[in-house]
Structures are given as structure tokens and as C-alpha cells.
C-alpha positions in Angstrom: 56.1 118.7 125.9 57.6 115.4 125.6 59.7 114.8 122.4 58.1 111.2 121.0 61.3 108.5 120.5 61.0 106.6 117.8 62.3 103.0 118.5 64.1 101.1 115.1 63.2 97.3 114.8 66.0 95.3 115.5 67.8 93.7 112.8 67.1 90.1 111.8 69.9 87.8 113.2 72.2 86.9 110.1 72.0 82.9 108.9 75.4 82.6 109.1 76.3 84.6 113.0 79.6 83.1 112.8 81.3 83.8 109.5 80.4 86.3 106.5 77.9 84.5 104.1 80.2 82.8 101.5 80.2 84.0 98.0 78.1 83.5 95.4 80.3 81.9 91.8 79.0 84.3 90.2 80.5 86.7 92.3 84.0 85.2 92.7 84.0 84.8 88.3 83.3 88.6 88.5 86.3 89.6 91.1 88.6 87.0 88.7 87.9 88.8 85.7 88.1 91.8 87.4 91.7 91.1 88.7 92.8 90.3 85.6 92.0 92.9 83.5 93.5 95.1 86.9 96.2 93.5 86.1 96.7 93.4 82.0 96.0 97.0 82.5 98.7 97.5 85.4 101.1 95.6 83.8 100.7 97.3 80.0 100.7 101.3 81.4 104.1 100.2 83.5 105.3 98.4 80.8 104.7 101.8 78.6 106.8 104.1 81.2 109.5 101.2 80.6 109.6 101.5 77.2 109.8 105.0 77.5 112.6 105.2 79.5 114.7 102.1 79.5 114.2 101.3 75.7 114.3 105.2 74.3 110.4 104.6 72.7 108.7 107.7 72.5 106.9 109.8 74.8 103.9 108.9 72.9 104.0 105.2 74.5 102.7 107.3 77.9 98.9 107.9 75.9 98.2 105.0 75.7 100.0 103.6 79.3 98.3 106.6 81.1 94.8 104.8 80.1 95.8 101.6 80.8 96.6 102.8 84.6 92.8 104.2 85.1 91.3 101.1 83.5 93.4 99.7 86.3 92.1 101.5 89.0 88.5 101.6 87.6 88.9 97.4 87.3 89.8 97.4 90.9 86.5 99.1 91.8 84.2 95.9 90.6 86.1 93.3 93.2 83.7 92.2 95.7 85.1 93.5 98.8 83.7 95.6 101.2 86.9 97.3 102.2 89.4 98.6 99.4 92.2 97.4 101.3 91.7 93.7 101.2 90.8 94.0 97.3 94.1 95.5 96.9 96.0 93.1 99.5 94.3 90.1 97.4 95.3 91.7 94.3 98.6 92.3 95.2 98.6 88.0 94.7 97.2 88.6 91.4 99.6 91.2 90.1 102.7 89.1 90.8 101.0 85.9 88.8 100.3 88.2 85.9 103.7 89.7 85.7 105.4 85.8 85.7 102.9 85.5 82.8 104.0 89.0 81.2 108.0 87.7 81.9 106.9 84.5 79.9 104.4 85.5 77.2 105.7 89.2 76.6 109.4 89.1 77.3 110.0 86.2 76.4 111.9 84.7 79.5 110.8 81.4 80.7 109.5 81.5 84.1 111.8 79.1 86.3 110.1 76.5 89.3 110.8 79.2 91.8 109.3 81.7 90.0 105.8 79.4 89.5 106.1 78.4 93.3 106.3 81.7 94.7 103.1 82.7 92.5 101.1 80.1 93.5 102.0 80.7 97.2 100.9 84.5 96.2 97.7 83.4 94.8 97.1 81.2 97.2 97.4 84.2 99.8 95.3 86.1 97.4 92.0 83.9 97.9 93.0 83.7 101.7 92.7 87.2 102.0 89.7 88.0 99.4 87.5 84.7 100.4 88.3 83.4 104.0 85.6 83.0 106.6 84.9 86.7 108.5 82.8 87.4 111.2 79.4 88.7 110.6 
């Protein structure tokens, strides 16, 4: 007896063969806000192990820093990227932008041209990596 093989329709060529279909705004808003409330919350549960350590708070400051670090990983989850990787690679632009910001608005130490160059070459990296052209 002959075992019947089932054939699967070809898939529909893509509308764009050459590069990945480009985002929606929608969808690029969404991986902003996204990155920065990765990074708010990145920034805050570090900042609570600092505390902690460098400036004698208490242990206590590590509650609320612990939560801050899972709404940081769970925030990293809702970037549109199909691979983890390049979300985290085009994060990585976004953290160091966020931490002049912390230096500046938190701290209290006025970013300096250097500072505001390299971020924007990081950020600049950042969409590069998250919304270049890919191959279907």
C-alpha cells in the first residue's frame, strides 16, 4: 500500500522580496515606549543596588529595585523584533541615552557635548540596528 503525500501550497512571494516590510508608526511608537520604560525601570532597580551599597540606604531600597528589574525585562518583551538579540543590541543605544538623562535630571550633573554626541551616535546605532532594511 502506497502511503498518500500530501503536497503544501507554496507560499505567496512577499511584496517586498528584497528587504523586510518596513514598519508600521504604530509599531515603532510601541518599541519607543517600550525602550523607555526598559529603561526607567533599568536605570531605577540599579540605581536601588547603588543606593544600597555606595550610599549606606537600606536593604529595603532592593524591594522595590528588584521590581523595577522584571518590569525591565518584561518591557523588553513588547519591542518589535523577531530575534531578542537585536531588541537588546538596539536597546543597548537606548539605555546609554537614558542614563545621560538620569546623570542630568537625577544626579544632578550636567551632561557635557561629548556626553550628548556619543548618545546620539548610540541612538543613532540603535534605529540602525532595530529598523534597517533585512532580507525577506
Amino acid at each position: 500500500m502506497k502511503a498518500e503525500v500530501r503536497s503544501w501550497p507554496k507560499p505567496a512571494v512577499p511584496p517586498f522580496p528584497i528587504a523586510s516590510p518596513p514598519r508600521m508608526p504604530h509599531q515603532r511608537c510601541m518599541s519607543s515606549l517600550a525602550f523607555l520604560l526598559a529603561a526607567i525601570a533599568e536605570i531605577a532597580g540599579c540605581f536601588s543596588f547603588w543606593a544600597w551599597l555606595r550610599m549606606d540606604r537600606s536593604p529595603l531600597w532592593l524591594i522595590p529595585g528588584i521590581a523595577s528589574l522584571c518590569l525591565f525585562a518584561w518591557a523588553l518583551t513588547l519591542v518589535d523584533s523577531s530575534h531578542a538579540g537585536r531588541a537588546y543590541a538596539a536597546y543597548g543605544g537606548v539605555y546609554i541615552v537614558s542614563a545621560i538623562a538620569w546623570l542630568w535630571l537625577v544626579e544632578g550633573a550636567r551632561p557635557d557635548r561629548w556626553d550628548l554626541l556619543g548618545g546620539a551616535i548610540c541612538l543613532s546605532g540603535a534605529a540602525l540596528i532595530l529598523w534597517g532594511p533585512r532580507p525577506a
